[in-house]
C-alpha positions as MATLAB code, in Angstrom:
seq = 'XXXXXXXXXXXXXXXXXXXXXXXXXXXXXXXXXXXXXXXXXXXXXXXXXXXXXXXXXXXXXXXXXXXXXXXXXXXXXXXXXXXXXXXXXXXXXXXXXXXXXXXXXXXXXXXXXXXXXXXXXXXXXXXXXXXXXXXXXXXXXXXXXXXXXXXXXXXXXXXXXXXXXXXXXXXXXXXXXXXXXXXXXXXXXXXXXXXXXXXXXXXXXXXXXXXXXXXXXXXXXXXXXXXXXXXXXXXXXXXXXXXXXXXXXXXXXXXXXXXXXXXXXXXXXXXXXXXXXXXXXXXXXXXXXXXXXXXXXXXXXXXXXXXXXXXXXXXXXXXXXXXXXXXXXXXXXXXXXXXXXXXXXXXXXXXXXXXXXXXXXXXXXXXXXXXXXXXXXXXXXXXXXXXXXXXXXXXXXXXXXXXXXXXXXXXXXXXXXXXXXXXXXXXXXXXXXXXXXXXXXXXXXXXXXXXXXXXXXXXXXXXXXXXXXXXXX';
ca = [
     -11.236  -22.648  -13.843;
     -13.213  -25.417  -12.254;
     -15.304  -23.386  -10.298;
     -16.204  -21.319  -13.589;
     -17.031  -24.359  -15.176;
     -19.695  -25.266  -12.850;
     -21.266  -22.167  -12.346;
     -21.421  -22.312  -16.796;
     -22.774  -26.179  -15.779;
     -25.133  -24.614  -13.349;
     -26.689  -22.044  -15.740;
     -27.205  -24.219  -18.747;
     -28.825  -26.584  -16.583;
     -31.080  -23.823  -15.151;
     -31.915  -22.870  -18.898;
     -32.687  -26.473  -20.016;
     -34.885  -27.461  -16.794;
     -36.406  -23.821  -16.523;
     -37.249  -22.812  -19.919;
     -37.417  -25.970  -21.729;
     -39.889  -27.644  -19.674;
     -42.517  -24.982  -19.284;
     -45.895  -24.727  -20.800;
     -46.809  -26.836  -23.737;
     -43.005  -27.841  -23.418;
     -43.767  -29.799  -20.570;
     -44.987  -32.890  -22.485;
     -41.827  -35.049  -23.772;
     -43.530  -35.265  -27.343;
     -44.091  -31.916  -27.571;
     -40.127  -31.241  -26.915;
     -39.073  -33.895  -29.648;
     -41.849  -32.683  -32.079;
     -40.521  -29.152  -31.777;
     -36.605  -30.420  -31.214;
     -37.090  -31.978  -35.000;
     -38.920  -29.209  -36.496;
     -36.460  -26.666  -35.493;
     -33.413  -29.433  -36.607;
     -35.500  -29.627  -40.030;
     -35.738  -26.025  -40.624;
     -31.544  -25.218  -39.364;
     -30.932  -28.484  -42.265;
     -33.314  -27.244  -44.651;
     -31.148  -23.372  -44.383;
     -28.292  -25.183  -44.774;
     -29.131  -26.542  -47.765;
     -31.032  -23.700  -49.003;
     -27.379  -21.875  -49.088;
     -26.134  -25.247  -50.757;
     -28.018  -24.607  -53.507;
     -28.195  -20.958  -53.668;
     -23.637  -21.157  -53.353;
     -23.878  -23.240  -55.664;
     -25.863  -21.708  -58.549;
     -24.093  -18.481  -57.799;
     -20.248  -19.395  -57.427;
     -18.990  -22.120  -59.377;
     -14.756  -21.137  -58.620;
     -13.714  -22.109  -55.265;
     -11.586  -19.252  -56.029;
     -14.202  -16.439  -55.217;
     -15.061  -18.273  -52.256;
     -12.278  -16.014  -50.103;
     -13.693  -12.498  -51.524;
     -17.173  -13.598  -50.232;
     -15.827  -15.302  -46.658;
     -13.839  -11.914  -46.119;
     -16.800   -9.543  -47.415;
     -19.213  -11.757  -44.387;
     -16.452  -11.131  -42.264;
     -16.804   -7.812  -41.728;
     -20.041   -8.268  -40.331;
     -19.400  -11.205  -38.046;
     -18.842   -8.421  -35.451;
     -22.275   -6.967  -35.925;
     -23.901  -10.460  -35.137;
     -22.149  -11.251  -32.399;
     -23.015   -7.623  -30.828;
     -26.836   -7.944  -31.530;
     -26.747  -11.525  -29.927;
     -24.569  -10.101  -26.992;
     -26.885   -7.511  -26.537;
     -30.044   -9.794  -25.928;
     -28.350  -12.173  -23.992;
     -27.678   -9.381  -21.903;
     -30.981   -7.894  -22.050;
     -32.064  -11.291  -20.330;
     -29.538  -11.560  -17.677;
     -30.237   -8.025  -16.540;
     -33.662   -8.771  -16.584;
     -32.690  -11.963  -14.791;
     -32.017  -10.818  -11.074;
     -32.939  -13.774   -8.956;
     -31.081  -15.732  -10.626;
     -27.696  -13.561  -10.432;
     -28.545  -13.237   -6.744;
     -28.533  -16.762   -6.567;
     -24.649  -16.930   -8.299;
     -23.729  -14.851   -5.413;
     -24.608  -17.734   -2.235;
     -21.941  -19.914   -4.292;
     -18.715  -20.001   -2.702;
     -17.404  -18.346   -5.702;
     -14.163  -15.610   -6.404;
     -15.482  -12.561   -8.481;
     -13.043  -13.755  -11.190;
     -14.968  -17.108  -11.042;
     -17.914  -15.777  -11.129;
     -17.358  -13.679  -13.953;
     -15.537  -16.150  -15.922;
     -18.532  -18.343  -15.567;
     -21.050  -16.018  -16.513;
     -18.557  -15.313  -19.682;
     -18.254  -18.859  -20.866;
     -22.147  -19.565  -20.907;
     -22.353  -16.469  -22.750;
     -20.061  -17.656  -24.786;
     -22.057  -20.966  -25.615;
     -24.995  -18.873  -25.953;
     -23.633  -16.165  -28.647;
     -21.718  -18.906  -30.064;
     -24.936  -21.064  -31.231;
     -26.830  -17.993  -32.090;
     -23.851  -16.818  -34.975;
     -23.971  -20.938  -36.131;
     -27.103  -20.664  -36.406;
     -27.425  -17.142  -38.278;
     -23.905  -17.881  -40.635;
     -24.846  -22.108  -40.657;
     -26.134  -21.669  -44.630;
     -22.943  -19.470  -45.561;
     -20.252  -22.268  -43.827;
     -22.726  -25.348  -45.632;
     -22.451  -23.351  -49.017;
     -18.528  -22.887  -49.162;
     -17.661  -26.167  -47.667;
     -19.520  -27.939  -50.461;
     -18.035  -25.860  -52.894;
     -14.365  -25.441  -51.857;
     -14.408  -28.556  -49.345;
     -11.731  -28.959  -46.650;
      -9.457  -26.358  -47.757;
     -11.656  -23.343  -47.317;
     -12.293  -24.089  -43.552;
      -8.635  -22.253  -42.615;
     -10.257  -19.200  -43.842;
     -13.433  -19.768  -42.495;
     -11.742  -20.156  -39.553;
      -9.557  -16.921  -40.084;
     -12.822  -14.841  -41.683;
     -15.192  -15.478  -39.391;
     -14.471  -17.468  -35.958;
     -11.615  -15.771  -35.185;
     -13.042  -12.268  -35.123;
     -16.477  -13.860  -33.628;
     -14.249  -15.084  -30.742;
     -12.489  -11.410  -30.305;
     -15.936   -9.237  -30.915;
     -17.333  -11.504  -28.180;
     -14.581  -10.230  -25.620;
     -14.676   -6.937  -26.676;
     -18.314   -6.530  -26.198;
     -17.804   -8.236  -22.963;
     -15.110   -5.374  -22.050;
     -17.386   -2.700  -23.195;
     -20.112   -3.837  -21.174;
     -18.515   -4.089  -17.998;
     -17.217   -0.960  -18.648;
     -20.877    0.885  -18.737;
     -21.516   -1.351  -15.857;
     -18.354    0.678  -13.748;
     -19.277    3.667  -14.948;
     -22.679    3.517  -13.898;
     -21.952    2.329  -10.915;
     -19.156    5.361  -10.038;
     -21.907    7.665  -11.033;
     -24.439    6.189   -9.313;
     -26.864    5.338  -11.719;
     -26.758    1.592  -10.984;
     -30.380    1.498  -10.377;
     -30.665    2.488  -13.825;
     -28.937   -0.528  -15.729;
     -31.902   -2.145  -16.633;
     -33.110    0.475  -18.947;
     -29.060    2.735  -19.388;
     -26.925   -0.284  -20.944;
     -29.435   -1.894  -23.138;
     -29.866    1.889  -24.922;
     -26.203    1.849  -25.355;
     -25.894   -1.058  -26.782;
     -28.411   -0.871  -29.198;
     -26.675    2.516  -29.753;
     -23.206    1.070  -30.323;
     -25.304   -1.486  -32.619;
     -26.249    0.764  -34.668;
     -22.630    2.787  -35.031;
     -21.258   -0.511  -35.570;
     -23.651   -1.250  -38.250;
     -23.108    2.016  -39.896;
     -19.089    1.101  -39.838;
     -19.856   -2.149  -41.221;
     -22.052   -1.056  -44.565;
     -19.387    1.508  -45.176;
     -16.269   -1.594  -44.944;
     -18.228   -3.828  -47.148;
     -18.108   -2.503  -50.873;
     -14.096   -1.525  -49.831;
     -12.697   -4.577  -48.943;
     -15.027   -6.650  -51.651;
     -13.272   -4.472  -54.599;
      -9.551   -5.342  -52.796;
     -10.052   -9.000  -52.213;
     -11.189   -9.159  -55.733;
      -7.902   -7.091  -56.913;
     -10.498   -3.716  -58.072;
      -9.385   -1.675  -55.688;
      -6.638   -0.706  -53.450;
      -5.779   -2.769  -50.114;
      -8.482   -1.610  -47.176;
      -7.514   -2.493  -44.032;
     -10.431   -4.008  -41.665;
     -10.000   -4.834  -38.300;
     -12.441   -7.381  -37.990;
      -9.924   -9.526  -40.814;
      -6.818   -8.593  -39.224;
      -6.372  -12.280  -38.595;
      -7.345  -13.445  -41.881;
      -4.425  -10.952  -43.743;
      -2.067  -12.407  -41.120;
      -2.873  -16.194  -42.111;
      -2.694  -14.840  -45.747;
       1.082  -13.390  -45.452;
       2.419  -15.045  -42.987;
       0.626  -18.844  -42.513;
      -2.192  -20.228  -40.372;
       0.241  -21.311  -37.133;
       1.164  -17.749  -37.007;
      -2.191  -16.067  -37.235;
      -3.787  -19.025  -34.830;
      -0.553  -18.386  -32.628;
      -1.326  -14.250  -32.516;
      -4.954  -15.166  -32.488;
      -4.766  -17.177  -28.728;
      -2.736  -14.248  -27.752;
      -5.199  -12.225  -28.090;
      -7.850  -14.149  -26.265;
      -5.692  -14.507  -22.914;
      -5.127  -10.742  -22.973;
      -8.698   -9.996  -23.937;
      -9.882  -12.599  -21.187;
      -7.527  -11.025  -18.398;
      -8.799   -7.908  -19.501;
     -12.497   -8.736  -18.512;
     -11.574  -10.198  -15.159;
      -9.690   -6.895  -14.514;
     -12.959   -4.748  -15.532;
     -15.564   -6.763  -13.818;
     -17.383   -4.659  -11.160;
     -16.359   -5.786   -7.779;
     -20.045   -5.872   -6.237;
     -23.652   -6.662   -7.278;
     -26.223   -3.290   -7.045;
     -29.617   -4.532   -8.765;
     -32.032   -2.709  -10.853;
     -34.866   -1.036   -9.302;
     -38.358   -0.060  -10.959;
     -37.748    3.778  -11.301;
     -40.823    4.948  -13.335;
     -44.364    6.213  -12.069;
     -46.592    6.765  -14.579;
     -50.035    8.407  -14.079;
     -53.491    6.993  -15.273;
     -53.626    8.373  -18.345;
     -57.204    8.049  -19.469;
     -58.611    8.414  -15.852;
     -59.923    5.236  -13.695;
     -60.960    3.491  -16.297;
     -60.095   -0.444  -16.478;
     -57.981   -0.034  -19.960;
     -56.186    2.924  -18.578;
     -54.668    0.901  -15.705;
     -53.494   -2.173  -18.217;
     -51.966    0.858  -20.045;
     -50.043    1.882  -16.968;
     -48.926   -1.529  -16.264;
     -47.791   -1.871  -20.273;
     -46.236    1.946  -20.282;
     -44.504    1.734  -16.777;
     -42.499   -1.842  -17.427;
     -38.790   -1.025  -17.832;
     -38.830   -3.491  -20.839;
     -41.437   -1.432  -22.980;
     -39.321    1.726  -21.882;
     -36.085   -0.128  -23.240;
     -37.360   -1.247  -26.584;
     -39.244    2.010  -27.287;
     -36.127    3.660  -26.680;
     -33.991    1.335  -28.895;
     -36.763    1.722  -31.691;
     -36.508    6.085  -31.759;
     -32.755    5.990  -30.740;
     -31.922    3.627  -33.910;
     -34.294    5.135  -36.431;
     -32.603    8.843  -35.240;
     -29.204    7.070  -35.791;
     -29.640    5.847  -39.424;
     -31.596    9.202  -40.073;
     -28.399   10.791  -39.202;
     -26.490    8.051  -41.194;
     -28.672    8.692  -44.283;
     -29.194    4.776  -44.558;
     -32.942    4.091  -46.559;
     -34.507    1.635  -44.767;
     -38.402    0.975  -44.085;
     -38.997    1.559  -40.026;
     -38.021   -2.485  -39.237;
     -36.530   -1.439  -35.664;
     -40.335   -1.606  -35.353;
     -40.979   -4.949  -34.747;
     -38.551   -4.442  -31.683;
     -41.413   -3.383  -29.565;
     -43.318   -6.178  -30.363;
     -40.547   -8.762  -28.317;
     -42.630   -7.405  -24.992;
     -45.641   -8.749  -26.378;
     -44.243  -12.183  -24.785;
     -44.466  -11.004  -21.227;
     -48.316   -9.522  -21.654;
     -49.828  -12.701  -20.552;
     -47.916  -12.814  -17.459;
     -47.847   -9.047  -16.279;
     -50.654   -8.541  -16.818;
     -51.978  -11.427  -14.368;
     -52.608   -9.804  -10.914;
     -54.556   -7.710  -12.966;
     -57.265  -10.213  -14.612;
     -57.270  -11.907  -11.407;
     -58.445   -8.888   -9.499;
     -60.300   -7.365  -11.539;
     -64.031   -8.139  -12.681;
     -65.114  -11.320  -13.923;
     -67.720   -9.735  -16.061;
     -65.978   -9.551  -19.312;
     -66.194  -12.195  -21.753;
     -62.341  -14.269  -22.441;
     -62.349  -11.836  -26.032;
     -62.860   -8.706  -24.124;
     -60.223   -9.876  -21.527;
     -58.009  -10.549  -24.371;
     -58.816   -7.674  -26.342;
     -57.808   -5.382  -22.770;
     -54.240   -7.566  -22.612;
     -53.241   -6.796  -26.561;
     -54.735   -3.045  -26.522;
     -52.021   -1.246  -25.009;
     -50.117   -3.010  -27.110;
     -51.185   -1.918  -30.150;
     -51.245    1.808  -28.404;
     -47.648    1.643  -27.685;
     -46.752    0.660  -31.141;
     -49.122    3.476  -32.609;
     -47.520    6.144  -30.291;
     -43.944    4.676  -31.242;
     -44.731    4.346  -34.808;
     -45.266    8.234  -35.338;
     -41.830    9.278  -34.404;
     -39.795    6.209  -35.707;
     -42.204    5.743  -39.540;
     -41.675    9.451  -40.087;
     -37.662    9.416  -39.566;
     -38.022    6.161  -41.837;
     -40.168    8.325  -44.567;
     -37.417   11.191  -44.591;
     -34.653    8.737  -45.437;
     -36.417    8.131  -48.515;
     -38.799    4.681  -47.549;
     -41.548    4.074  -49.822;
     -45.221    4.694  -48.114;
     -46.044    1.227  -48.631;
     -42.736   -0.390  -47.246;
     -44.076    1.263  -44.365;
     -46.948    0.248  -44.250;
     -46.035   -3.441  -44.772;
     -43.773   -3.186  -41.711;
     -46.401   -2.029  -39.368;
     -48.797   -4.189  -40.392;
     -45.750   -7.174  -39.902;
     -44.899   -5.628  -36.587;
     -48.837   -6.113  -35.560;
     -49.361   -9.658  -36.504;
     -45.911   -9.700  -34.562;
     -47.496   -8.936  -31.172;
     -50.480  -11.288  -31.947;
     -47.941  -13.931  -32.510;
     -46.165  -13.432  -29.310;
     -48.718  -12.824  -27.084;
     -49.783  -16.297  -27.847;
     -46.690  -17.244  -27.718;
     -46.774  -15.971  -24.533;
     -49.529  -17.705  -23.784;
     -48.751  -21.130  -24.895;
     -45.109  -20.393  -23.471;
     -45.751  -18.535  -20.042;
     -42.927  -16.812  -19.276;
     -41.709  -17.178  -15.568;
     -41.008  -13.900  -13.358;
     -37.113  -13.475  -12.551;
     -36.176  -15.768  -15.150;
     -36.150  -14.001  -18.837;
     -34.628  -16.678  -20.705;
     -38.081  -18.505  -20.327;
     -39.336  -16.151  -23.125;
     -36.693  -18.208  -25.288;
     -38.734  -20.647  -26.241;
     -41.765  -18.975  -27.009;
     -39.938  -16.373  -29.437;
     -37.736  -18.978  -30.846;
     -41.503  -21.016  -31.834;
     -42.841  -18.025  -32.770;
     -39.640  -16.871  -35.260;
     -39.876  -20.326  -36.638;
     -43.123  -20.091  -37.888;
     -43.318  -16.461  -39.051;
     -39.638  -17.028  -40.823;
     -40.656  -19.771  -42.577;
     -43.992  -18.242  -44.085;
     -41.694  -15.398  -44.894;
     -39.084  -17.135  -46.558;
     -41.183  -19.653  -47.811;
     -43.027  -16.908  -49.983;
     -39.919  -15.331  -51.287;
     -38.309  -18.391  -52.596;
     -41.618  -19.684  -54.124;
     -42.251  -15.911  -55.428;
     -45.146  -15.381  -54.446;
     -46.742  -11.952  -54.531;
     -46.726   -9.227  -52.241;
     -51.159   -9.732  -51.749;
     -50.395  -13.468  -51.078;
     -48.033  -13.424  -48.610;
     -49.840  -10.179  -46.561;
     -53.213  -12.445  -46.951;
     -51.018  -15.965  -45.368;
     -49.788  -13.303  -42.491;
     -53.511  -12.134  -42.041;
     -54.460  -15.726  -41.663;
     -52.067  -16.551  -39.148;
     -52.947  -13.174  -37.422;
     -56.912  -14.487  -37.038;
     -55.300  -18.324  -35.773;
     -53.508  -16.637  -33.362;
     -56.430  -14.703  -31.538;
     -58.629  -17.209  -31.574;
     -55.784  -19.446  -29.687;
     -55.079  -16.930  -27.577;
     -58.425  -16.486  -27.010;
     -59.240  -20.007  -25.792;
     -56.256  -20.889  -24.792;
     -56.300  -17.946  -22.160;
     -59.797  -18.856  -21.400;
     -59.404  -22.457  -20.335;
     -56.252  -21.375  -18.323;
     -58.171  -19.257  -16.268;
     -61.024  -21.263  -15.380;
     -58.804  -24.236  -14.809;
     -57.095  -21.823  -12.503;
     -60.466  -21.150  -10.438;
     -61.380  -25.103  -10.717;
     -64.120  -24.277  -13.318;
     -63.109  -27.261  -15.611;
     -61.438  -30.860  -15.034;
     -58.200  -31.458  -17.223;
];
């Protein structure tokens, strides 16, 4: 295991010195200013599901009928974080090439690659179920934590391995079929297609096993809290005993599925000029033809066709998945601006960089707002959404600004998103929990729409002249 180890040292070291130490990131106060503000807002939803626990459960005793209820979901976290940790690593081939000059086993290698994974998916679900664990420790103190442990680590632990199987497993097939070149665009589509079965399975599971731990309704048996009725009849040493079982199969199970050789992802799309030789058409091209746009466009109509066919209302969100591209604009678009002609003025420049954008959204919006309107979502739900999933590209193409991104190494988008998520969450929840109206909180987003284009704006500017030596910094 030591040589797993390292490789998981190597890799976290690669994500601190890579991605945290980029950009604006690259001055020390900068990284403690944003280190605290993003420590303040993880202590400030802790205690935000203090309170709200508290004012809603007052017997420790309907603590367990809430813990097993969350549960059932655990599974669906931990596959939407696997799946974007995987979307960066495929995305990520120089440095998986790298992994392979290590004198490393292919069990090694794989184990190490599954452990910082692991860390990864493991602070994203503390993160996303942090105010939850706060709330019922406060209320039920030490006791609950055994079936915190049983409710939700447990099957965290076993969903991560699973996913892990499953994904090796498309990465065999494809490769026996020989499709390998497709990866990049094949495995994130089926995983945001197994995301979405999953979180059909998961809606249905709720409202069953709430009305049985509760004693309304007749035992349901879940998977996902197989470990939790096992603790319940027959102790905590037994379930923790069948639970570590589990894992070493589950671990020698990934070893034995883990391709035996590396075939990386090729560019496989040629797109035309669509509107002719003009200068937009060709930062169109660039925007249509990347394998990420292709990916999340797909994921957007694939999804919105799956809960049409599920008959689950919901207002188009899997919109504002084609806005997570809007990070990489900046940078792909680069050879561009810097052969092209320096007659336009920084907002026209900017204005050619977020256009194709906003096409791509339009042309996905069509397809994805009308399946949303035939499952029965309100016109202006859907309109709020696309207006959100707008000021969502503004955001991140400043983000991606601010935060450049560096080529063959995804996980430097991290810490632009994760800036950007901050401060759109926070408006967002911010309004709900004050109550603000609907006008308010569209007018706050509008405002932070405008701040963002004229930073982008000037911020672009100033990096491209100081690029050409037209300014002294």
């Amino acid at each position: 295991m030591t040589p797993s180890f390292q490789l998981a040292r190597f890799l976290a070291v690669f994500l601190v010195r890579r991605v945290l130490r980029r950009g604006v990131l690259r001055s020390r106060g900068i990284r403690w200013f944003l280190l605290a503000l993003a420590l303040g807002a993880f202590l400030g939803f802790c205690a935000f599901g203090v309170v709200t626990l508290g004012q809603l459960i007052e017997d420790p005793a309907h603590l367990r009928p809430l813990l097993r209820v969350v549960g059932t979901s655990t599974p669906l976290w931990v596959l939407t974080l696997f799946t974007v940790v995987r979307v960066l690593f495929l995305r990520s081939s120089d440095l998986v090439e790298l992994t392979f000059s290590f004198p490393l086993t292919n069990r090694a290698r794989t184990l190490g690659f599954l452990l910082f994974e692991a860390m990864i998916v493991g602070i994203g679900v503390t993160m996303t179920l942090g105010a939850l664990i706060a709330g019922t420790v406060s209320i039920g103190g030490v006791g609950v934590i055994g079936d915190i442990l049983a409710c939700l680590v447990m099957p965290a632990a076993v969903a991560y391995l699973l996913a892990s199987i499953y994904h090796l497993a498309i990465e065999r097939l494809l490769m026996r079929a020989r499709l390998a070149r497709l990866r990049a665009f094949l495995v994130p589509v089926i995983l945001a297609a197994t995301l979405a079965a999953v979180s059909v399975g998961v809606s249905s599971q709720a409202e069953p096993v709430l009305f049985a731990a509760v004693g309304q309704g007749p035992p349901t048996f879940a998977p996902q809290l197989v470990f939790a009725d096992i603790a319940a009849t027959l102790g905590p040493i037994v379930a923790t005993a069948a639970w570590l079982t589990v894992m070493v199969v589950l671990v020698c199970a990934v070893c034995a599925t883990a391709p035996r050789q590396f075939d990386p992802s090729r560019r496989f799309v040629i797109l035309p000029r669509l509107l002719g030789g003009s200068e937009f058409s060709g930062y169109l091209a660039a925007h249509l033809r990347a394998i990420e746009t292709i990916t999340v466009c797909g994921i957007a109509v694939a999804g919105s066709y799956a809960l049409l066919l599920a008959d689950v209302r919901l207002p188009p969100v899997l919109l504002l998945a084609v806005g997570v591209q809007s990070v990489y604009a900046y940078v792909a678009t680069e050879p561009i601006r810097a052969s092209g002609p320096r007659r336009h003025a920084p907002a026209v420049r900017y204005l050619l960089m977020l256009g194709p954008q906003i096409v791509t959204l339009a042309l996905v919006a069509v397809p994805v707002c009308a399946m949303s309107a035939l499952t029965g979502a309100r016109c202006d739900e859907i309109l709020a959404v696309l207006g959100f999933a707008v000021s969502n590209i503004v955001v991140l193409t400043l983000a991606g600004i601010a935060f450049p991104p560096e080529k063959g190494n995804p996980f430097s988008v991290i810490a632009g998103i994760a800036i950007a998520g901050l401060a759109v969450g926070t408006i967002t929840l911010g309004s709900n929990l004050l109550g603000l109206p609907a006008p308010f909180t569209a007018g706050l987003m509008l405002a932070l729409t405008l701040l963002a284009v004229v930073l982008s704006i000037t911020g672009m500017d100033r990096i491209e002249r100081t690029a050409r030596h037209e300014v002294v910094v």
